[in-house]
C-alpha positions as CSV (number, residue, x, y, z in Angstrom):
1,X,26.3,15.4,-5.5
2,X,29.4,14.1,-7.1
3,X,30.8,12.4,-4.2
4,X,27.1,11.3,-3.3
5,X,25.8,9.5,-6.4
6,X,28.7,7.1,-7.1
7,X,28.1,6.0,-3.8
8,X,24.5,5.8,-3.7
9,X,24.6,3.4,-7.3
10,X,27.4,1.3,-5.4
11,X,24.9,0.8,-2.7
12,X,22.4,0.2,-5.0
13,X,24.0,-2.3,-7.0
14,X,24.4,-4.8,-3.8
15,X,21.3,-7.1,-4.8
16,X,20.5,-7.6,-1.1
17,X,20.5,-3.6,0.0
18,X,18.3,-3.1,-3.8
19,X,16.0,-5.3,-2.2
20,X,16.0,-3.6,1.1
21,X,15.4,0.0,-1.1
22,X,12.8,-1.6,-3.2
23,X,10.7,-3.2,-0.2
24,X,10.9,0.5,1.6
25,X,9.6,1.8,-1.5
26,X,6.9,-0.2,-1.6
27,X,6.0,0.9,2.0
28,X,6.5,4.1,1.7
29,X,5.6,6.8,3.4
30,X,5.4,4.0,6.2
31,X,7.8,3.7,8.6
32,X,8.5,0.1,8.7
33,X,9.8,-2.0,11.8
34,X,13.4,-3.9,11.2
35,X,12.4,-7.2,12.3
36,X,9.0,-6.8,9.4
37,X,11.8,-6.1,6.6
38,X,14.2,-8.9,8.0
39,X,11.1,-11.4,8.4
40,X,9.6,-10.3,4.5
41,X,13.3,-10.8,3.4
42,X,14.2,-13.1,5.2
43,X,17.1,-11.8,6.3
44,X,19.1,-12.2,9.7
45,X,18.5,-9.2,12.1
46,X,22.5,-8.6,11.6
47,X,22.6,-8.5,8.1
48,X,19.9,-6.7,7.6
49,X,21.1,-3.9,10.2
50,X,24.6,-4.1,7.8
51,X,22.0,-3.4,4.7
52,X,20.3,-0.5,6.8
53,X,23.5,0.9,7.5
54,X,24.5,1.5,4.8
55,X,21.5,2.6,2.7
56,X,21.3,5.4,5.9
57,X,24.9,6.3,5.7
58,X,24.6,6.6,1.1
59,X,21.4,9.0,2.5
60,X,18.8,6.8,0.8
61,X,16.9,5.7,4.1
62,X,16.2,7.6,7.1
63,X,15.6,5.8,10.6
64,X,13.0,7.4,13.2
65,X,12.4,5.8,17.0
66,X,8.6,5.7,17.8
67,X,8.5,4.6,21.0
68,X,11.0,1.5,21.9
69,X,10.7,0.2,18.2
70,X,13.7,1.8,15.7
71,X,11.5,2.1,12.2
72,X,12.7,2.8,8.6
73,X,11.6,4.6,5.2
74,X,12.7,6.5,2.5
75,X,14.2,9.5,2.5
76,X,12.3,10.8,-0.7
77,X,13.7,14.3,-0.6
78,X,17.1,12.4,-1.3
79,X,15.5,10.3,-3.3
80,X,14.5,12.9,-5.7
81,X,17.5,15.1,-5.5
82,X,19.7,12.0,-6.8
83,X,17.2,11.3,-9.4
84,X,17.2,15.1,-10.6
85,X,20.9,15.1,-10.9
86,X,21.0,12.2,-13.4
87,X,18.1,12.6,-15.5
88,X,18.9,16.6,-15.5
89,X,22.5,15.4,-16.6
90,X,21.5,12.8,-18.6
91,X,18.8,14.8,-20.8
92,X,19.7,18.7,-19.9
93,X,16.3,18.4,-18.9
94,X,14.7,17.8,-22.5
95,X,11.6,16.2,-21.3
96,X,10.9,14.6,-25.1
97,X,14.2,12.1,-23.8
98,X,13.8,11.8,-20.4
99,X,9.8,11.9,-19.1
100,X,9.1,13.6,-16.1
101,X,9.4,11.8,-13.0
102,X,6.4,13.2,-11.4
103,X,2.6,12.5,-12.5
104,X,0.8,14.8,-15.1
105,X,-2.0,16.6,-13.3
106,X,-0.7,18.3,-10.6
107,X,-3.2,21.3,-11.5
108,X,-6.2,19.1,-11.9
109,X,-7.4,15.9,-12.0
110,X,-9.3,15.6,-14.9
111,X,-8.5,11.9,-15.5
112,X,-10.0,11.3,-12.1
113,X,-13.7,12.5,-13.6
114,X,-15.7,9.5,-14.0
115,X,-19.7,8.4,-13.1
116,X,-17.6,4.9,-11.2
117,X,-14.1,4.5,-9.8
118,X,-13.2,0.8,-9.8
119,X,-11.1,-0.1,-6.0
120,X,-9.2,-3.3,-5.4
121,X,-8.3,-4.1,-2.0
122,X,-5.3,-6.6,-1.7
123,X,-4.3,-9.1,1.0
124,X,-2.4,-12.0,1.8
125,X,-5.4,-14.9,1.6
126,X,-8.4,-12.7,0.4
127,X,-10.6,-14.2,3.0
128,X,-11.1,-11.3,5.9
129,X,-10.0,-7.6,5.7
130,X,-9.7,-7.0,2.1
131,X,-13.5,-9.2,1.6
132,X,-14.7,-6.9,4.8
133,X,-13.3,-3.7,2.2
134,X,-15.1,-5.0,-0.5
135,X,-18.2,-5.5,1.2
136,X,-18.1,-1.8,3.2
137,X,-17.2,0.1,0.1
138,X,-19.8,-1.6,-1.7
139,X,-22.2,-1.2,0.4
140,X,-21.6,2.6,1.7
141,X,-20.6,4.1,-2.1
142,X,-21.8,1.3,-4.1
143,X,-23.2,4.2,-6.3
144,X,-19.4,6.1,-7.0
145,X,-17.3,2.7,-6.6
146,X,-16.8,-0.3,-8.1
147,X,-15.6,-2.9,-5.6
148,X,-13.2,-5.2,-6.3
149,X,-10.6,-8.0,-3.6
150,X,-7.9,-10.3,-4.2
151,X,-5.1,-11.7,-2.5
152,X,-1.6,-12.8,-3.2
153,X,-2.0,-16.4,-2.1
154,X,-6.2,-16.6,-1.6
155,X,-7.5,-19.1,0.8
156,X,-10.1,-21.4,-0.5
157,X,-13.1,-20.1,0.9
158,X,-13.8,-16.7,2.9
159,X,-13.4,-17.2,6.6
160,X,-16.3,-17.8,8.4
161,X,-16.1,-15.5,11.1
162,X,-16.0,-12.2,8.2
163,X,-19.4,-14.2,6.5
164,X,-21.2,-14.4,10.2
165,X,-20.4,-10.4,10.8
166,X,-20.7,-9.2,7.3
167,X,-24.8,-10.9,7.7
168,X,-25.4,-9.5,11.3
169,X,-24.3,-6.1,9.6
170,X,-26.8,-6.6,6.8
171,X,-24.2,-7.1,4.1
172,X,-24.8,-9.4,0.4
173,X,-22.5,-12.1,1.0
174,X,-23.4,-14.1,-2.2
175,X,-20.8,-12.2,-4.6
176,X,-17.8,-12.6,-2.2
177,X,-15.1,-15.0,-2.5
178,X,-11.2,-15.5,-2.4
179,X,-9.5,-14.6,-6.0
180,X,-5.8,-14.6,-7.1
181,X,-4.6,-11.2,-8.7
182,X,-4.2,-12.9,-12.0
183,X,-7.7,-13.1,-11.8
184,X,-7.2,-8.8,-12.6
185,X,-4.7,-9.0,-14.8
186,X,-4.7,-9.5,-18.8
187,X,-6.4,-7.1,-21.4
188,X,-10.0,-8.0,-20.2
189,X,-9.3,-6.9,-16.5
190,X,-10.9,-3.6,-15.3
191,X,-8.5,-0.6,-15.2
192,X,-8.3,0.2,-11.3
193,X,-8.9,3.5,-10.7
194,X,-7.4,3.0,-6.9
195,X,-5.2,-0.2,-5.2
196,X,-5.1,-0.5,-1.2
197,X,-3.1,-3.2,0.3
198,X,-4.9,-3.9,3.7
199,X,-2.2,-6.0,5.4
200,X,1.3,-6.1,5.6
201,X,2.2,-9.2,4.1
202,X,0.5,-8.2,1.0
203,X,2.2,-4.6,1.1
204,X,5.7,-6.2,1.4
205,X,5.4,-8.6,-1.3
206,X,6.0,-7.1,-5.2
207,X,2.5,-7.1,-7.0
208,X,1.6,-6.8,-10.6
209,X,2.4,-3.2,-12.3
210,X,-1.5,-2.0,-12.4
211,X,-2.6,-0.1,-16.1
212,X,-3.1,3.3,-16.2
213,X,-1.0,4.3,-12.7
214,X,-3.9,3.7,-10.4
215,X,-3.3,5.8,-7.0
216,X,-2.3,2.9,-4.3
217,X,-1.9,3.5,-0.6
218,X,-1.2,0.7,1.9
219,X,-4.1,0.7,4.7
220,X,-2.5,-2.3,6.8
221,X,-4.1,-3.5,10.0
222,X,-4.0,-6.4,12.2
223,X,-5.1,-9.6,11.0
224,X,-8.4,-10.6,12.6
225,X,-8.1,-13.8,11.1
226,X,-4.9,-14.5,13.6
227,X,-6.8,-13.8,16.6
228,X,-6.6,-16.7,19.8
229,X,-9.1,-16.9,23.0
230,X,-12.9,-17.4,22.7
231,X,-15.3,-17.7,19.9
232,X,-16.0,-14.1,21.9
233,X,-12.5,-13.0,21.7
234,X,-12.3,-13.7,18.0
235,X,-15.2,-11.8,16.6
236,X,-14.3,-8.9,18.7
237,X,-11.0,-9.5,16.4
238,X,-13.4,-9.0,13.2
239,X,-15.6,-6.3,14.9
240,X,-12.5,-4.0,15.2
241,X,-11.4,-4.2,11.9
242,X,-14.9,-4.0,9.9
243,X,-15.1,-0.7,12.4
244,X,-10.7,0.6,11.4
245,X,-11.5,-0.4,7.9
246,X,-15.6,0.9,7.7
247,X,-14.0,4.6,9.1
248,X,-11.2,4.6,6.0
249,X,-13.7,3.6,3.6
250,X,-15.7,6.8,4.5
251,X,-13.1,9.2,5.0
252,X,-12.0,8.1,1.2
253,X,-15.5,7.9,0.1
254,X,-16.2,11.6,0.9
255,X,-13.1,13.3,-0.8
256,X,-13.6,15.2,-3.6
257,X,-12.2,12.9,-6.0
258,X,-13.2,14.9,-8.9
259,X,-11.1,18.0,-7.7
260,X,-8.3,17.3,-6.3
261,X,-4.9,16.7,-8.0
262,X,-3.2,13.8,-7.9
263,X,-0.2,14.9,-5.7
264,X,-3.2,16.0,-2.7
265,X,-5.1,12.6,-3.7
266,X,-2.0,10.2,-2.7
267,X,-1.4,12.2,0.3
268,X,-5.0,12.3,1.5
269,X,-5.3,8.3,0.6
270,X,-1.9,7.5,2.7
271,X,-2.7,9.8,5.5
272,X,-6.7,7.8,5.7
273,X,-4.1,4.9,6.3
274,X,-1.7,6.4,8.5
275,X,-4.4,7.8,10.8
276,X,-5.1,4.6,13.3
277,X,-1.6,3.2,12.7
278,X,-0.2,5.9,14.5
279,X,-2.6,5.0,17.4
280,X,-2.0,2.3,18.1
281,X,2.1,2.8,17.4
């Protein structure tokens, strides 16, 4: 490692290639497609290829080919081996200087305990798949959850086509509207208890730091919203995802929250998100 960290900080230090590390982080376990990081960075395909270069060579990213598309993440075993080496020769592993890197509770989840877990779904405009999230989770665990949606730049009213299938699916519609995240943030905001970004966009973009460490997983899918053809065509658009997202809201709804630890909670929350992704990879 002595050889390896001074050149993983140079990396590192590059503002462009931090950006690169910090968007795959974000993303992460995904495996994200090159032209998504070059279009979220706006970067040109070379340069970013240069940045992914090098981040693979320093042994911070790995690269995996799913069928003709070349996709990126994390290599978090690294990741943690580099971080290990400096806090452990940093602090000689006195964890009243340097706090543990990992979360507390890896034996239980006693935090995790509660009569209602507060959820907020995130997307770009907050007018489809994160308002169908809210609706579903609402609807099917209303009784454990506390649904919440927002959207980095909300539209300024819900799109119509999630309204007409959110009523033929016998769904309250009056309560549901585009919101900002500010609109979650600031001392009065609830404490989220769980945060799923539910496109891209959203997932790629840096959000607020969330109170209390809330367990986030990215549960992208197409947007509906971007469909073309027939009034037919679109709302078959909708119908899929209200079915993707209606299947992850009840896979998540029926783990026992109250029991499990956090490290098996992340990975059973990323792996609901993974699931269909992989499909249709």
């Amino acid at each position: 490692m002595e050889r390896e960290i001074p050149a993983r900080l140079a990396i590192l230090g590059h503002p462009q290639r931090l950006a690169v590390f910090r968007l795959l982080m974000r993303r992460y376990p995904d495996r994200v497609p090159a032209g998504e990081l070059a279009a979220a960075l706006g970067l040109k395909p070379s340069t970013l290829s240069a940045y992914l270069s090098a981040l693979g060579r320093a042994g911070l990213v790995r690269q995996e080919r799913i069928g003709t598309s070349l996709r990126y993440a994390i290599d978090m075993a690294e990741l943690r081996r580099t971080f290990d080496y400096l806090l452990l020769d940093c602090c000689r592993g006195r964890p009243e200087l340097c706090p543990p890197l990992h979360f507390p509770s890896t034996n239980g989840n006693s935090e995790m305990k509660k009569d209602k877990y507060k959820v907020l779904f995130i997307c770009t405009g907050n007018s489809a798949r994160s308002i169908l999230a809210e609706a579903i989770l609402r609807r099917e665990a209303g009784d454990r959850f506390e649904a919440h949606s927002a959207g980095t730049r909300p539209r300024p009213a819900v799109n119509p086509l999630a309204l007409a299938l959110l009523e033929r699916q016998g769904h309250d519609v009056s309560t549901l509207r585009p919101k900002t995240l500010a609109a979650y943030e600031g001392p009065e905001a609830p404490r989220f208890d769980f945060v799923f970004t539910v496109c891209d966009q959203a997932a790629n973009e840096e959000c607020p730091v969330w109170p209390g460490q809330p367990v986030s997983a990215h549960w992208g899918l197409p947007d509906p919203a971007a469909a073309e053809g027939t009034d037919a065509e679109k709302m078959l658009a909708f119908q899929t995802a209200y079915r993707t997202l209606r299947n992850r809201i009840l896979a998540f709804a029926a783990l026992p929250l109250a029991t499990l630890d956090r490290l098996s909670l992340q990975r059973a929350v990323d792996e609901i998100g993974r699931a269909e992704t992989q499909e249709r990879a």
